[in-house]
C-alpha positions as CSV (number, residue, x, y, z in Angstrom):
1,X,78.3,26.4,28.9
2,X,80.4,24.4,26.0
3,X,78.9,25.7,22.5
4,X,77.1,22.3,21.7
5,X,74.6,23.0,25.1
6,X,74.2,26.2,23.9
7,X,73.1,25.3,20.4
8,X,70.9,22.6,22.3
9,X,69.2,25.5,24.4
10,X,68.7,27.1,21.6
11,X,66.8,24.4,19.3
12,X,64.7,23.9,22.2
13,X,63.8,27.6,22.6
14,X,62.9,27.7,18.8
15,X,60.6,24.2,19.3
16,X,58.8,25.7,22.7
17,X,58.1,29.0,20.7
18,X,57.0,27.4,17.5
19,X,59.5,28.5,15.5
20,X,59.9,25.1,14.8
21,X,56.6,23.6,14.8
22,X,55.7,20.0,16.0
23,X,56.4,16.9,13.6
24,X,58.1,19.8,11.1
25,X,61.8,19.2,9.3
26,X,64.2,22.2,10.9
27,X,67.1,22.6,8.6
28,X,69.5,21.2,7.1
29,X,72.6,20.3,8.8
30,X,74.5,22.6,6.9
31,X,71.8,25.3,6.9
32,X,72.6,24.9,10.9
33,X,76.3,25.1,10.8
34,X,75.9,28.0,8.8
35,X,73.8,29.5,11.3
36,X,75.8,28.7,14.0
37,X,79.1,29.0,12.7
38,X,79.9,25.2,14.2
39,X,81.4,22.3,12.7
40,X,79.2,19.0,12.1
41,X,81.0,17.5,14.8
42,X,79.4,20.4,17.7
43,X,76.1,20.2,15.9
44,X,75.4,16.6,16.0
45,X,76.8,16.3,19.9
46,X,73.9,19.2,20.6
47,X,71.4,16.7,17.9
48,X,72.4,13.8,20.2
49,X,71.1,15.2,23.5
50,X,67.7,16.3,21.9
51,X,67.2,13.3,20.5
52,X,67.6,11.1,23.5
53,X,65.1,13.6,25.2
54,X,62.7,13.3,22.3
55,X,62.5,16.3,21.2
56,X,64.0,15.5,17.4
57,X,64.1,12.4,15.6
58,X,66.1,11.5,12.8
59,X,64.8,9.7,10.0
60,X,67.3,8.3,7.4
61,X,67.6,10.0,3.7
62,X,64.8,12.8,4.9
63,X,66.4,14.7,7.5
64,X,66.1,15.8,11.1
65,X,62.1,16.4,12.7
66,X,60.5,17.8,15.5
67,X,59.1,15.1,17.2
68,X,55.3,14.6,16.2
69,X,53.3,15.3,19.9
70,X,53.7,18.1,22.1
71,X,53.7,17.2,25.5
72,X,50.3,17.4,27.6
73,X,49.0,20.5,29.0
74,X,46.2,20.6,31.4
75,X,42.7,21.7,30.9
76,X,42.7,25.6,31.4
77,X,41.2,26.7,34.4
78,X,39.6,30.4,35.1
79,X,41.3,32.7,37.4
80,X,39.0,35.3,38.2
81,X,40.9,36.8,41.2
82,X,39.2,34.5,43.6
83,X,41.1,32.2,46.5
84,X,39.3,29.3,45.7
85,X,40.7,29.4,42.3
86,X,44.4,29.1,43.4
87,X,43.2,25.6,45.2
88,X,41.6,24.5,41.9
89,X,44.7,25.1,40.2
90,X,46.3,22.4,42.3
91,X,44.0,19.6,42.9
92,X,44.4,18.5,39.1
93,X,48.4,17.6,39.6
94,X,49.7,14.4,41.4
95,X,52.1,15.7,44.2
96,X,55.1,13.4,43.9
97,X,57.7,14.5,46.4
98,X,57.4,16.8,49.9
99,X,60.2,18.1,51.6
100,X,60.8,20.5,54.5
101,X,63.8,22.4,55.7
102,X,64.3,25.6,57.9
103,X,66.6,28.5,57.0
104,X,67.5,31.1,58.1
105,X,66.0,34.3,56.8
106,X,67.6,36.6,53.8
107,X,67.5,40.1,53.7
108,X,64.8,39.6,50.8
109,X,63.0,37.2,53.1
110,X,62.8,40.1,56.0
111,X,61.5,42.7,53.6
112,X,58.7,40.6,52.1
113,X,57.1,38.8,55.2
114,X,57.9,41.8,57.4
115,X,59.6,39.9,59.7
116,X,61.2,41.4,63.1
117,X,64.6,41.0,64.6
118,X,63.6,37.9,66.7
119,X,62.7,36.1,63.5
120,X,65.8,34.0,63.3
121,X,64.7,31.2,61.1
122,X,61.7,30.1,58.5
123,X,60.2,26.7,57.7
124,X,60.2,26.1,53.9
125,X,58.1,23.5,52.5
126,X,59.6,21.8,48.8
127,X,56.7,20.6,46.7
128,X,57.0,18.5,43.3
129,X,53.8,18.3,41.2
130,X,53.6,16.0,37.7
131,X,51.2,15.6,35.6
132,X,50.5,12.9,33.5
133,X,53.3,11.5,35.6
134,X,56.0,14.0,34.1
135,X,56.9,16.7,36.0
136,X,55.0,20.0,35.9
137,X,56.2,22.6,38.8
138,X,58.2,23.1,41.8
139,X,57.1,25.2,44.6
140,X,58.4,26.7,47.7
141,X,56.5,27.7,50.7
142,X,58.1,29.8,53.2
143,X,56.6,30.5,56.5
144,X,57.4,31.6,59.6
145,X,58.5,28.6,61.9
146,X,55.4,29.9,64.5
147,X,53.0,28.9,61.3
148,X,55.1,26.5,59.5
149,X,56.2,24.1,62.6
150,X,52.6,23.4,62.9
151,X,52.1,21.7,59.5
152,X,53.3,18.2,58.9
153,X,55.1,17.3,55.3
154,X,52.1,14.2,55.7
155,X,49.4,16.2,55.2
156,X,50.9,18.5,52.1
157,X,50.7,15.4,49.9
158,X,47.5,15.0,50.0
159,X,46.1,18.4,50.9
160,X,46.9,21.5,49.7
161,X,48.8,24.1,51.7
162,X,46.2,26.8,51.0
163,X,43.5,24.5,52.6
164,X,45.5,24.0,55.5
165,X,46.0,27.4,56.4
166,X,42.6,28.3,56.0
167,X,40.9,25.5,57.6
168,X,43.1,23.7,60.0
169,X,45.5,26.9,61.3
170,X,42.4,29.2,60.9
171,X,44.9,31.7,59.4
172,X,42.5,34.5,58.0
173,X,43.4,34.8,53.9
174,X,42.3,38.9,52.6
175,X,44.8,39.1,49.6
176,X,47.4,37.8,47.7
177,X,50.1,39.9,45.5
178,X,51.5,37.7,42.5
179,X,53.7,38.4,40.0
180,X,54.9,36.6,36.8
181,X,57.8,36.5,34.9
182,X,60.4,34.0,32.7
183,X,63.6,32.7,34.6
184,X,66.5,30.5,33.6
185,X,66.1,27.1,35.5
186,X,69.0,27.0,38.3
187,X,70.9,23.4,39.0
188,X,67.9,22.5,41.5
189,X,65.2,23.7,39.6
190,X,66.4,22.3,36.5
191,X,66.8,18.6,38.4
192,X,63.5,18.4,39.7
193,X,61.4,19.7,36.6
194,X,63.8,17.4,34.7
195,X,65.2,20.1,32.2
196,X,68.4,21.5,31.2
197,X,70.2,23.7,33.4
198,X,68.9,27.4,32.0
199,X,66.6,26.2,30.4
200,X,63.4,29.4,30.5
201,X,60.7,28.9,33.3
202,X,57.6,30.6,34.5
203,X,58.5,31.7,38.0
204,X,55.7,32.7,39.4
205,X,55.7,34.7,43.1
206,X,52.9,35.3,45.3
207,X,52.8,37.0,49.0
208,X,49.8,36.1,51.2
209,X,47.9,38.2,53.6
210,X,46.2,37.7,56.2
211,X,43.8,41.2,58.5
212,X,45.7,43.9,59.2
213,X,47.4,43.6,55.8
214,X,50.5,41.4,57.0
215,X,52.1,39.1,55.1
216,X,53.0,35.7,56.2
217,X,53.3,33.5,53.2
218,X,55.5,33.8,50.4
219,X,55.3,31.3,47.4
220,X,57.1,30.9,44.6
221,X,56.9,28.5,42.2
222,X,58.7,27.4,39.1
223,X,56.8,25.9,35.8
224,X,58.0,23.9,32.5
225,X,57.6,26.5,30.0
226,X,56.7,24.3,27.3
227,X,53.4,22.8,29.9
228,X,52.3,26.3,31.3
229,X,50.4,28.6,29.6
230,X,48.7,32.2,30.9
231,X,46.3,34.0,28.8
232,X,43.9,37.2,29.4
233,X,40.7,37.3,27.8
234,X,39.6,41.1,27.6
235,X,36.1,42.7,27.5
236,X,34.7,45.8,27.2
237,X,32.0,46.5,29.9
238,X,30.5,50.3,30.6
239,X,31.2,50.9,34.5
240,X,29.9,54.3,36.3
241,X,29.1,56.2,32.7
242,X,32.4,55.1,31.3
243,X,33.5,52.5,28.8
244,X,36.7,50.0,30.7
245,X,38.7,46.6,30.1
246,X,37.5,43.8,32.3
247,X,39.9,41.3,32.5
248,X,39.6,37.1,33.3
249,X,42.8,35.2,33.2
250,X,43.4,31.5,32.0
251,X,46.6,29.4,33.1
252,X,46.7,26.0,33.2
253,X,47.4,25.7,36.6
């Protein structure tokens, strides 16, 4: 990555973790070269990127400021482990582009859905969702083609795949497994969530279930870390004589 993309990643890494607060000078341009060890020249080609994105205005004799509003975040909603709460999360965004593909399975891919040796390819469905008309998070569904042939890229924008499953395909739902974690933004991602390549993202990856404790699902989706939030609210509750955490999580989708 040339040094001037690097010293934009950077910059935007210090706005997203409020290290440079919103509508704050950052340093000086000298300050920055200092910092950086870069000329003027490397350090205004990375100013000129961020300021076309509006994320820093200049304003003449004063110096160079964090642009005054964040952008919007969605109202939190409460994730208290139930199924129901996962289609809440969703019906708050505007899905703005469905695609679907078929590929054939990974190694990965065989491990997590369990799948046997005549599993030779899965349906994966590509979903866009904005808010405020900016995008918000990407998501990919994979599914066996047995499940995933009989779901039409119609219906996922304006239903949600979780409602589909349960209601049109009957598909039984007994438990999800999630995980969270930060990830750099590959080409793809970066594109659709309309960020810089490498730029950090929540990935978030969840495997459905369905009786017998098979998996058949696997989502994963991708968030703009500076609109996506996650937060656990812990409180103390006696349980069977003894004192433990109970825990109720808040994301904003």
């Amino acid at each position: 990555m040339p040094l001037y993309q690097q010293i934009q990643e950077l910059i935007r890494h210090r706005i997203s973790t409020g290290e440079y607060p919103y509508g704050r000078q950052i340093p000086s341009e000298h300050e920055l070269c200092r910092q950086f060890h870069v000329s003027r020249v490397t350090l205004r080609e990375a100013f000129r990127k961020l300021v076309e994105d509006k994320l820093l205005v200049k304003v003449a004799g004063k110096g160079t400021f964090v642009t005054p509003e964040p952008g919007k975040r969605l109202t939190r909603v409460k994730y208290a482990g139930f199924i129901e709460d996962l289609q809440e999360r969703v019906l708050s965004l505007t899905v703005a582009e469905v695609e679907s593909t078929r590929i054939s399975p990974t190694d990965e891919l065989r491990t997590v859905l369990q799948l046997g040796a005549s599993a030779t390819e899965l349906v994966v469905f590509k979903r866009l969702r904005h808010i405020e008309g900016e995008p918000f998070s990407y998501t990919l569904n994979y599914l066996p083609a047995s499940i995933g042939d009989r779901i039409s890229v119609e219906q996922l924008h304006s239903v949600p795949l979780l409602k589909i499953l349960r209601e049109d395909l009957q598909i039984p739902i007994v438990r999800a497994h999630e995980t969270i974690e930060a990830a750099p933004a590959d080409p793809e991602i970066a594109s659709k969530l309309n960020i810089a390549v490498m730029f950090p993202v929540m990935h978030m990856k969840r495997v459905m279930f369905t009786t017998k404790d098979r998996p058949f699902e696997l989502v994963e989706t991708f968030y703009r870390a500076d609109k996506y939030h996650y937060s656990v609210n812990l409180s103390r509750v006696k349980r069977g004589g003894a004192w433990r955490w109970r825990t109720e999580v808040e994301t904003s989708a």
